[in-house]
N, C-alpha and C positions, 0 to 999 in steps of 0.2 A: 780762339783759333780753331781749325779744320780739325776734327781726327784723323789723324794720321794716316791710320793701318783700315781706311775705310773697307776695302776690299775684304781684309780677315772679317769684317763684320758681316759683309754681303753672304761671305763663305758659310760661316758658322750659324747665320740665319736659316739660312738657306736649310743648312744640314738637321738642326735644331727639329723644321720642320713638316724635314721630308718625310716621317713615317703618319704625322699626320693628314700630311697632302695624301698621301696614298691609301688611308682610310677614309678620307672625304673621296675621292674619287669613286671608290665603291657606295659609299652613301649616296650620293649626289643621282644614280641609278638606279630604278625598279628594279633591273632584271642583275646589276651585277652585285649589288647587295642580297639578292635572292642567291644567287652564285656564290657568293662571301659564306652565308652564315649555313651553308650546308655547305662548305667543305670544297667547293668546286674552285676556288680561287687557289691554283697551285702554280709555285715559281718554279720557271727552268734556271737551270745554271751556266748553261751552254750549249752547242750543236748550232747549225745552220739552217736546222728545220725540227719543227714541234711535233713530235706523230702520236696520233690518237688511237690507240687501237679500236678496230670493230670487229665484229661477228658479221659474217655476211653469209651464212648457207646454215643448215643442219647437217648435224656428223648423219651420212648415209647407214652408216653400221646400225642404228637404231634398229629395232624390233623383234618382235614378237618371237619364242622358241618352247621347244619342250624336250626334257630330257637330256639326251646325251645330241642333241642336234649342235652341226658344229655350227662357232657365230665368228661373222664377219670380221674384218681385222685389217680389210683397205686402208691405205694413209689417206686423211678425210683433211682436205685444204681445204679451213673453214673459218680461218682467223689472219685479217690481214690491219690494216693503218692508215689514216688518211695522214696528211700530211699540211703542214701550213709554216711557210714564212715568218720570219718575224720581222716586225712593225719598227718604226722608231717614231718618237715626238717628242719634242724641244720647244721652252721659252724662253728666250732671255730677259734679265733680269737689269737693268742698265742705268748706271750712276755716273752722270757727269762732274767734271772737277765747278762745276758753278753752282750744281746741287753740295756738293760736298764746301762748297765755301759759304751755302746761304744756312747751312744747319749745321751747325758749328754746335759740337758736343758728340760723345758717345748716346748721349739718350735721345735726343733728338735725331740723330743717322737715322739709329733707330727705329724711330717713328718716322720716318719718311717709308725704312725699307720695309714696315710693316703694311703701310698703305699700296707700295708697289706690289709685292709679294704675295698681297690680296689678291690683286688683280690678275696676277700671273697664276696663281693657285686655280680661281676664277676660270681664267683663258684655257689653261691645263683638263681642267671638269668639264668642262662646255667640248671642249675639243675630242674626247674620250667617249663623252656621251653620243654625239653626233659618229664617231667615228661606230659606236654600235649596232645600228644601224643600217650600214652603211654595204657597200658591195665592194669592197678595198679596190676600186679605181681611181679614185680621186689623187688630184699629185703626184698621178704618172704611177699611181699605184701602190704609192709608200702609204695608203690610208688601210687602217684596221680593215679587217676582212668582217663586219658582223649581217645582221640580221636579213639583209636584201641579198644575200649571199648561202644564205644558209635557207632561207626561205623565199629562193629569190619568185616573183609573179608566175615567171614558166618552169617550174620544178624539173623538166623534163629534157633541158637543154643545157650546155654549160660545164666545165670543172669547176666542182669545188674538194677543197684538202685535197688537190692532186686524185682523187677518182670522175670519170666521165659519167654525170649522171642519165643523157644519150643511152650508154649501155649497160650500165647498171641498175634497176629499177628500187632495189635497197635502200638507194641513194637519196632518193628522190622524197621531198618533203611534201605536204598537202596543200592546194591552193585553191581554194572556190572562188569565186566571182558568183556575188547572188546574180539572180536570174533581173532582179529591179531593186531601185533605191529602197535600201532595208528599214522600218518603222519601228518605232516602238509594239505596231502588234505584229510585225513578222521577225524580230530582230532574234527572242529567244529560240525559233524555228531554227534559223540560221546557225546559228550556234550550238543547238545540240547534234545538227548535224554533224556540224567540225568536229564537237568535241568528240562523238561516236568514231569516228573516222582515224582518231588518232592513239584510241585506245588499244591495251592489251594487254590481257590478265591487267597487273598490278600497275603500270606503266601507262600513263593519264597525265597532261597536261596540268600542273599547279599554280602557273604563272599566265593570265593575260597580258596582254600590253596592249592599249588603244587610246587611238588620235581622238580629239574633243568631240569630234560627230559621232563615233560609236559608243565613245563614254553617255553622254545626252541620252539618246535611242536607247540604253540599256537601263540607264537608272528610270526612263520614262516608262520601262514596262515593267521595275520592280515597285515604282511609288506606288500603283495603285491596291499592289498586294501586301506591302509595306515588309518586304523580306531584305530587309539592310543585315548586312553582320558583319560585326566586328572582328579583325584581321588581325593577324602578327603584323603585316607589313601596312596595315594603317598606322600601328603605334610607332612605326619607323617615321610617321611622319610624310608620305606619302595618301595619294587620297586612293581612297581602295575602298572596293564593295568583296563579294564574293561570287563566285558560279561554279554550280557543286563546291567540291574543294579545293576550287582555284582562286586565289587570288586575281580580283581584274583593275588594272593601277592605269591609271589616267598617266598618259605622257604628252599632252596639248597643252595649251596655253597660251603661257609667256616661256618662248625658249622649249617648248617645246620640239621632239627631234621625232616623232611617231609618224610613219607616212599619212595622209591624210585617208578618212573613210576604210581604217586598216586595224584589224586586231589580230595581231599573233599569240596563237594557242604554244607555250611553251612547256618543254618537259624538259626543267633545268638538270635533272640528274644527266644529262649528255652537254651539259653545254658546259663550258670551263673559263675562265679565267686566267690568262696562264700570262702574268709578268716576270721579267728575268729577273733573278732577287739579286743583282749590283746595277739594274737599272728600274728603280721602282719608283719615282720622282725623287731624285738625288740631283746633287748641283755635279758637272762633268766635270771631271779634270780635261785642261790642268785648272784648277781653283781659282786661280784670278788670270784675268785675259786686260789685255791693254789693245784697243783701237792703238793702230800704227800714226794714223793722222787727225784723229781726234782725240780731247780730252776728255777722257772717258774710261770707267771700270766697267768690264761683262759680267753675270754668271748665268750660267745655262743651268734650267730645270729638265732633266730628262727623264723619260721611260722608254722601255722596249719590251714589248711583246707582243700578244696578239690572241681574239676570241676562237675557241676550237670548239666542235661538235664529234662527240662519236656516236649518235644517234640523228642523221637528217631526218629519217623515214618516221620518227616521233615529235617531227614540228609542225606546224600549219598556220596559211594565212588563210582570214576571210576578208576578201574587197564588197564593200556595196560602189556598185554605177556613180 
């Protein structure tokens, strides 16, 4: 016969393992497992919007004195917040009363809901990954805010986190377009431009990210010198070389989500990870849901939050033609 209480099983699967799903999520990612293991993955709890604080001027009181010279003592407005929404995504999870007659057993359910739960774990990763990238338009907007956003092509136009980067020049991220299609003997060129560009003092890009053409072109101009080195984020499992002391992680392929002919110079100390900690892939209540006119059990895998920066002005893309 059927189990029963198929649904409590759906539920308790589900729950079993959510905390898993949501460290594969970060796995599943170059840049948000670089976010993870420095710390930058932090949960809100609540509020209707995420605020990042920034530094955006120098305190003017600064400088130079001798003696008994009086010193300045202006109120210096030099600390404000960007601002970001937050996100929702949902899978459901769905077991018919004909699946539940054809695997008759608690262990067997089981094994069905293990095979489904794959897939939705799966659909959940792919769907987070791609949303990192992304310029939260999609779906009318309900898509994650990442990477085309934060480093969108024209730095110079546009809100993002609620500041106008039009009038704010702080704001505004790095973006070259080479001059012609980049080569293995102009590719380093290109590159150390960027990275020069995004530096200061201590504050340097640790993380690349590039689509399968810029990966190619790069490893083609270090084979002949033969300067491979081994990475924290290759042992993650990830393919990764190095440039300076950046990590540069291939995201082409298969399922690949890296704009094409695109590497972002990333300085992960500003960029965050911020899921709500009661919605971090968990099944929603209420726990078991019944289709009104089919026969059939639901449960929803859910998250909500959303990727924030409090440093644009320390990101950069470079495009080749």
């Amino acid at each position: 016969m059927a189990f029963a209480n198929v649904s409590d099983i759906v539920a308790t699967t589900i729950e079993n393992r959510s905390k898993k799903l949501a460290d594969n999520v970060t796995k599943n990612n170059a840049l948000l497992r670089r976010l993870d293991t420095r710390g930058n993955t932090r949960t809100i709890s609540g509020g209707s919007l995420i605020f990042e604080e920034i530094t955006f001027a120098e305190n003017g009181n600064v400088g130079w004195y001798s003696g008994y010279d009086l010193l300045p003592i202006q109120i210096q407005d030099v600390i404000s917040a960007a601002q970001y929404s937050l996100k929702q995504a949902a899978c459901p999870v769905i077991i018919s009363g004909l699946d539940q007659l054809q695997n008759s057993g608690k262990e067997q359910m089981i094994d069905l809901l293990q095979g489904r739960l794959g897939v939705a774990e799966s659909s959940m990763m792919n769907l987070l990954a791609a949303g990192v990238y992304s310029d939260g338009t999609a779906a009318g907007g309900k898509q994650v805010t990442g990477l085309n956003a934060m480093v969108p092509v024209n730095p110079a136009t546009g809100t993002y986190g609620g500041i106008d980067r039009g009038t704010f020049s702080f704001w505004r991220s790095k973006t070259t377009t080479a001059g012609a299609t980049l080569d293995k003997a102009t590719v380093q060129d290109a590159w150390n431009a960027m990275y020069g560009s995004l530096v200061r003092g201590m504050d340097r890009p640790d993380l690349i990210v590039v689509d399968q053409f810029m990966w190619g072109i790069y490893l083609a101009s270090l084979q002949a010198q033969q300067r491979f080195t081994g990475t924290d984020t290759a042992k993650l499992g990830f393919s990764s070389v190095a440039y300076m002391d950046a990590d540069v992680v291939l995201d082409g392929g298969i399922g690949g989500f890296a704009p094409i002919k695109t590497a972002f110079f990333l300085n992960t100390k500003y960029i965050f990870w911020r899921p709500h900690a009661d919605r971090n892939m968990v099944p929603l209540d209420p726990g078991k849901r019944y289709a009104t006119n089919q026969d059939a059990t639901v449960q929803v895998i859910g998250w909500a939050g959303q990727m924030t920066c409090s440093g644009a002005q320390f990101q950069g893309r470079l495009i080749s033609p």
